[in-house]
N, C-alpha and C positions, 0 to 999 in steps of 0.2 A: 260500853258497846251499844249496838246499834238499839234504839227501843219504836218497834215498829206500831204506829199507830193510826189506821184509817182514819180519816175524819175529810178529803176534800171528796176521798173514794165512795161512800157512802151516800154522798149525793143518789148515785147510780147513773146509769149508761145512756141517762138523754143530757149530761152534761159532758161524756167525754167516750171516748172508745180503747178501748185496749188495744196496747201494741208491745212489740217484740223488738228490743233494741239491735242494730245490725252490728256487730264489734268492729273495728278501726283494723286495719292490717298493721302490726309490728306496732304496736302502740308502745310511747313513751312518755312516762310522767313527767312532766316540766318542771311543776310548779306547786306548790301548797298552803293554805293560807291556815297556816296554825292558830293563829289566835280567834278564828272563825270556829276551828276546830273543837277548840280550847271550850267558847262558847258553848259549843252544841254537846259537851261533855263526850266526846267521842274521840280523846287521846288514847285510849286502848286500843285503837284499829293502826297499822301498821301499815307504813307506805306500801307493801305489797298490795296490801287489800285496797287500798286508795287507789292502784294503779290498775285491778281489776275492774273497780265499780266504772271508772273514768274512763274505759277501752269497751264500755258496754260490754263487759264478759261475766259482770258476778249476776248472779240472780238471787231474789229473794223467797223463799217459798209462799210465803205469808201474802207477799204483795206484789201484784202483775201491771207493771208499767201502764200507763193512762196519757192517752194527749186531748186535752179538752177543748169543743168547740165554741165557740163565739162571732160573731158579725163584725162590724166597724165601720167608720167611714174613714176612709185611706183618702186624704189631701183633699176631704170635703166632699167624697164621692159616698154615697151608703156602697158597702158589701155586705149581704147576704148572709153570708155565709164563710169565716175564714177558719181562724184553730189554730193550734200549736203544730205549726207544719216542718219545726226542725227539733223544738222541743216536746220532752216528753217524762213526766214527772214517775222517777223509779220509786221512791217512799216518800213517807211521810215520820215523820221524827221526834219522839216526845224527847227532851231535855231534861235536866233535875231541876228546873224549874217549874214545870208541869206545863212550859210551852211547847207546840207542836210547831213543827217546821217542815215545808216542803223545798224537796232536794231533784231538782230538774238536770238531765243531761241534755244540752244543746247541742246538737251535732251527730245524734247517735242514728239516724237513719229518716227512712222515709215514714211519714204517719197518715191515714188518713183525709190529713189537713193539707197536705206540703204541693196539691196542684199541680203546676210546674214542674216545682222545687225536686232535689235529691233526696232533702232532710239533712243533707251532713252541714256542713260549717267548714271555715279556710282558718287554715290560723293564722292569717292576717287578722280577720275580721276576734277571730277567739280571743289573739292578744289583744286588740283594744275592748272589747265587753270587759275582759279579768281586770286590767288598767285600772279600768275608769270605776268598777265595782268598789275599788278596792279603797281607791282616790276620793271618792265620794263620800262613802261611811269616814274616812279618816276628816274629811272636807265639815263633819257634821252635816251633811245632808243625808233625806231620810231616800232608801238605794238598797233595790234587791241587792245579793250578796255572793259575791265567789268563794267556792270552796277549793278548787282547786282545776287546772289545764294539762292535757296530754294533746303530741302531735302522736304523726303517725307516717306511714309508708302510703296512706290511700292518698290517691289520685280525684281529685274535685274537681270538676271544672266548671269554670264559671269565664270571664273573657280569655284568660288563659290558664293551661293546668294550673293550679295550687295543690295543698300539703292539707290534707282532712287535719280538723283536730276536735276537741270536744270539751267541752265549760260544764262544770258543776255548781249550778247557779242555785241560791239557799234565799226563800222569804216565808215568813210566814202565811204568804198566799202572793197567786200569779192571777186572782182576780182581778180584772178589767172590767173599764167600762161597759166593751165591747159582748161582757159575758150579757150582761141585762138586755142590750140590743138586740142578742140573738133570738131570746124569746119572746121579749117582746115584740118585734117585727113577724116573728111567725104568731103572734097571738096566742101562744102557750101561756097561758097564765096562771097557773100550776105550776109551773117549775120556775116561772118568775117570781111567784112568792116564794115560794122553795128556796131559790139564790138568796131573795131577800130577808127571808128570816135566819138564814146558814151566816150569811154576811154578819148580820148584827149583830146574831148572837155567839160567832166565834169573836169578831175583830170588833166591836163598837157594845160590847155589853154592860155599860153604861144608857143605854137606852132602855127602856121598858118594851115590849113587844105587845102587851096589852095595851098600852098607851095608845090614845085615838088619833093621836099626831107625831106616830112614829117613823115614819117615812118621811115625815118632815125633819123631826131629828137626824134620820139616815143624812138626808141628803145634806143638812147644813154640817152636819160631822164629816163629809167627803165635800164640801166647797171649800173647808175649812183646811184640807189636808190639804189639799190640792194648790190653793192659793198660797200656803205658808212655802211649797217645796219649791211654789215657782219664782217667789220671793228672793227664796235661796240660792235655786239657778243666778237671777239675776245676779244679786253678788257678786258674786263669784264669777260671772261670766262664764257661766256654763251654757252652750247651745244645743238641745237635744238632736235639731236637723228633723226629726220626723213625727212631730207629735198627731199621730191618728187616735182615733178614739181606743183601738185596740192594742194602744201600746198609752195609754194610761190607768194606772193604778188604782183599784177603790181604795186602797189603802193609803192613798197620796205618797207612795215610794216611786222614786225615777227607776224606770223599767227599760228594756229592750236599748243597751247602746249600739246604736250601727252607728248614721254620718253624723256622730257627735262631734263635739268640738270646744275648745277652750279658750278665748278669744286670744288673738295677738293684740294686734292693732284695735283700737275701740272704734271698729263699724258696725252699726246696727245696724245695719242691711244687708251684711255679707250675709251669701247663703254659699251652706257649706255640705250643701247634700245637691248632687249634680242633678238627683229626679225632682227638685223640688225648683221647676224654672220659674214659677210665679213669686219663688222668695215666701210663702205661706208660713214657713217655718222659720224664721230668722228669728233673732234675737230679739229683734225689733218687736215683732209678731208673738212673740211667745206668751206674754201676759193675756193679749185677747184671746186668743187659739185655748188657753186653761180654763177660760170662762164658756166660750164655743163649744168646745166638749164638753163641760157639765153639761150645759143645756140640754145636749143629745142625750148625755144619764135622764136627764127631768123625764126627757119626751117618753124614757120605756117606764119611770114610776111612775108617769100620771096614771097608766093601765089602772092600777093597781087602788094609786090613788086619784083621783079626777077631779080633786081641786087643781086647775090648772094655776088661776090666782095665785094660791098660797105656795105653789112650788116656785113659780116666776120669784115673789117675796122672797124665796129664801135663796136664790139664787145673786140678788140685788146685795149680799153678804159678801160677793167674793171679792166686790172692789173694798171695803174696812179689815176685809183678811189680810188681804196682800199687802194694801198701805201700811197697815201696823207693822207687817215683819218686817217689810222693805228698808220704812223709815228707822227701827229698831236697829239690822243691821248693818245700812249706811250710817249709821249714829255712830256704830261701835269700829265701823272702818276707819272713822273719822276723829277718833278717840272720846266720844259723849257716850257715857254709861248711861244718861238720860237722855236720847233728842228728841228739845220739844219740835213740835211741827215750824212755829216760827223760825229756827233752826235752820230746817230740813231746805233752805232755801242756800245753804253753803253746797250741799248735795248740789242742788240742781246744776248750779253755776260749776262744780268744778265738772261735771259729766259733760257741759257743753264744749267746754274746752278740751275736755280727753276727746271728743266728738272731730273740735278743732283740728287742733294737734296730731290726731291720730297716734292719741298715746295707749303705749303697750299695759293692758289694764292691770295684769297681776302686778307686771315689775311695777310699774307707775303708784299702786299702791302702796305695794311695798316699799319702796322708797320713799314715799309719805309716811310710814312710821320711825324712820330713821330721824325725823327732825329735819334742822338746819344743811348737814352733808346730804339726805336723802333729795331735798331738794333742788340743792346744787346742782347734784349729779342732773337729776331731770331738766333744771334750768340749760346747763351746756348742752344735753342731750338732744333737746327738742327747741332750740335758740329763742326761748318764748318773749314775748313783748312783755309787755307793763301791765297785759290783762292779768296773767298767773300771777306775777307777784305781790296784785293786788287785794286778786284770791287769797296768798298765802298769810298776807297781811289781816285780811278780814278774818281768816281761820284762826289765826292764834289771838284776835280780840272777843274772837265767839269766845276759847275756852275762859280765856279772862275775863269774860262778862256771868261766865256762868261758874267762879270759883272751881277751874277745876287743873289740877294741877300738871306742868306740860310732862313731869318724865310720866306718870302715871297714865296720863294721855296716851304716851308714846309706847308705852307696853301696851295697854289695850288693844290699840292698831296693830303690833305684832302680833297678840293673839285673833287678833281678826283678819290681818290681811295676808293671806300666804303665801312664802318663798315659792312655792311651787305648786303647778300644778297639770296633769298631763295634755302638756302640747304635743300636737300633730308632729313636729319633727322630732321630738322625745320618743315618743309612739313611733314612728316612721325607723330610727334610727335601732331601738329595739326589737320589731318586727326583720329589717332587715338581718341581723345577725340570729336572730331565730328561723330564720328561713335558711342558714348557713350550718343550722345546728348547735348554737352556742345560744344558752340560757342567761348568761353570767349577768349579762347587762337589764334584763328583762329583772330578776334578781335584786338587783342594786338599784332600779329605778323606784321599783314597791318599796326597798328600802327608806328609800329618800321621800316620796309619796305617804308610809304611815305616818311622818310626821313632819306633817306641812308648812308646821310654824317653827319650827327651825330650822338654820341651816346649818348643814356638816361640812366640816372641813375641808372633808376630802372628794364631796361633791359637789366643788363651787361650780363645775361648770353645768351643771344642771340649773343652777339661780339667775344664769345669765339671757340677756334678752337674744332670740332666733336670727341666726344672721339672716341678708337678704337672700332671698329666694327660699328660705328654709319653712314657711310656711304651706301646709300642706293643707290641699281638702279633698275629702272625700266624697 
């Protein structure tokens, strides 16, 4: 059962504000991610009670909802002053591991922080956050976490009515960059250190706090997160669409999905978020923008610490962070358990020609680990000249020059390159029939989603590349 445990609350009330969740009309449980469950040791609570917490109706006596402020700069602009204006964190959760976990409802009302906003959530937008939460941890990438989605009978309106729904979203912290910004910009620095020693010492206590250079450790321990995740994105071709500083992680976890996105087509410069007209956020973009925003972290720990120098220095880490993982996992897409950097030059060349070609990056991978047939198919598919199979040719002399064997290769690359992973018309095609009332297919996409690196049977057409026009952006 449930083991309720203060520790984000105990900060106190110049990090957040208390609030009262508004409950959903006719709420309906969707969805549940049991092995999240399983995780958090909380298999004795009963879909009934999952379908209270989730409708904002259970309360706890012990502990009073919280939605916490923070600043950011939104698409390179400073704000002030923003917060958890849809979320709002109902407990806090020890485990039988003696980890603690914060368990956020998205969607449950207005707080505070929400401005404009209602505070509710559509569940359009509900079903892609649960998706891609889900998609991601199964992805190996490090991804706040869904516990479980309910729609409901409330009325949203946003361009036109929608269907409220609400996300039970689980990390061991929803700290942000943006949190350090808030007080450092107002020159509280008192609760800046406050953050900064809460930080450490829950999530990075491998650092010494006596130590005269622990702020430098902070922050090289968060260039360090932060470059390996964005590493990962890459991969994989994952596009956040909105990276402000208040929707990055001190924990280096991908956080907040709105206009995410999965690539089809390999354009680095598609932008796939309609408010982002400058393209700031593309794919393209996304490695500088991880470094951008640490920086803005630097500017609130210099307060604190005022070696300007030595944080700059440590900040000059994030280009060795990201190379190492990048090249790592292009090595292991490409079947090299070891690639050395000399290597790393088959990388480049075949990226210019997915660039080319405008090849569809999961499949296109994917069908690189197939071998000779994987190839084929891509050869007919995309009528390539003489350059790809030249490529193809220099590929399979790379593993031969580096004794390394091709089936072995070739499992590698399936355990690296993923049949699947949630496209916009996937997502599109799911949302549509939950907008009908039918779960089934939302269901069976997670199914297919926990495990990425195979494919099932009976979900081949989930593996298949997006017909024309089936590309969707947000």
């Amino acid at each position: 059962m449930f083991k309720l445990k203060a520790n984000f609350a105990l900060l106190g009330e110049g990090f957040y504000s208390f609030v009262s969740p508004l409950p959903l009309d006719n709420s309906r449980l969707v969805h549940l991610n049991y092995p999240l469950i399983d995780k958090l040791g909380l298999n004795e609570v009963d879909n009934k009670e999952w379908d209270t917490i989730l409708s904002a109706k259970h309360i706890f006596p012990d502990y009073q909802p919280l939605a916490s402020v923070y600043a950011g700069h939104q698409f390179g602009v400073p704000v002030p002053r923003l917060g958890d204006g849809r979320a709002m964190l109902i407990f806090e959760h020890e485990d039988d591991e003696g980890s603690i976990w914060e368990l956020q409802l998205k969607g449950a009302g207005l707080t505070p922080y929400s401005r404009m906003g209602d505070g509710r959530a559509v569940l359009r937008s509900t079903v892609r956050e649960y998706v891609a939460s889900i998609a991601m941890a199964a992805l190996n990438i490090p991804t706040t976490l869904a516990l479980g989605m309910c729609d409901s009978d409330t009325k949203v309106y946003r361009e036109e009515v929608e269907t409220g729904a609400v996300i039970l979203r689980v990390s061991p912290s929803f700290i942000r960059f943006g949190h350090f910004e808030y007080f450092a910009k107002q020159k509280r620095l008192q609760e800046l250190q406050q953050l900064i020693d809460f930080t450490i010492s829950n999530y990075y206590p491998e650092i010494e706090l006596d130590s005269p250079d622990y702020i430098l450790k902070f922050l090289d321990a968060v260039v360090k997160k932060t470059a390996q995740m964005i590493a990962s994105w890459q991969a994989v071709g994952f596009v956040h669409g909105v990276m402000n500083t208040d929707n990055m992680s001190i924990l280096g976890l991908t956080i907040d999905y709105g206009p995410y996105a999965f690539m089809d087509k390999f354009i680095p410069s598609q932008i796939y978020n309609h408010s982002d007209s400058e393209g700031r956020y593309t794919y393209a973009n996304q490695v500088y923008i991880g470094w951008w925003n640490l920086y803005r972290l630097a500017e609130s720990l210099v307060l604190i610490y005022p070696d300007a120098d030595q944080l700059e220095k440590c900040l000059e880490t994030y280009a060795d962070y990201y190379n190492t993982r990048y090249t790592e996992l292009i090595g292991k897409k490409l079947g090299f358990e070891v690639f050395e950097p000399t290597d790393f030059v088959l990388g480049e060349k075949l990226l210019k020609l997915m660039q080319q070609y405008q090849m569809d990056w999961t499949y296109s991978w994917r069908q690189l680990s197939y071998g000779e047939s994987g190839y084929h198919r891509l050869k007919k598919l995309y009528n390539f000249g003489d350059d790809f199979s030249n490529w193809y040719f220099e590929w399979q002399q790379a593993l031969l020059n580096n004794k390394i064997d091709l089936d072995g290769a070739l499992k590698l690359m399936q355990e690296s390159n993923p049949a699947i992973v949630p496209r916009n018309h996937l997502l599109q095609e799911v949302i549509t029939k939950a907008q009908s009332g039918s779960y089934e297919e939302l269901a069976q996409l997670i199914e297919v989603l926990n495990d990425p690196y195979q494919e099932i049977e009976k979900y081949q057409d989930y593996y298949k590349l997006p017909q024309h026009g089936q590309s969707i952006f947000i």
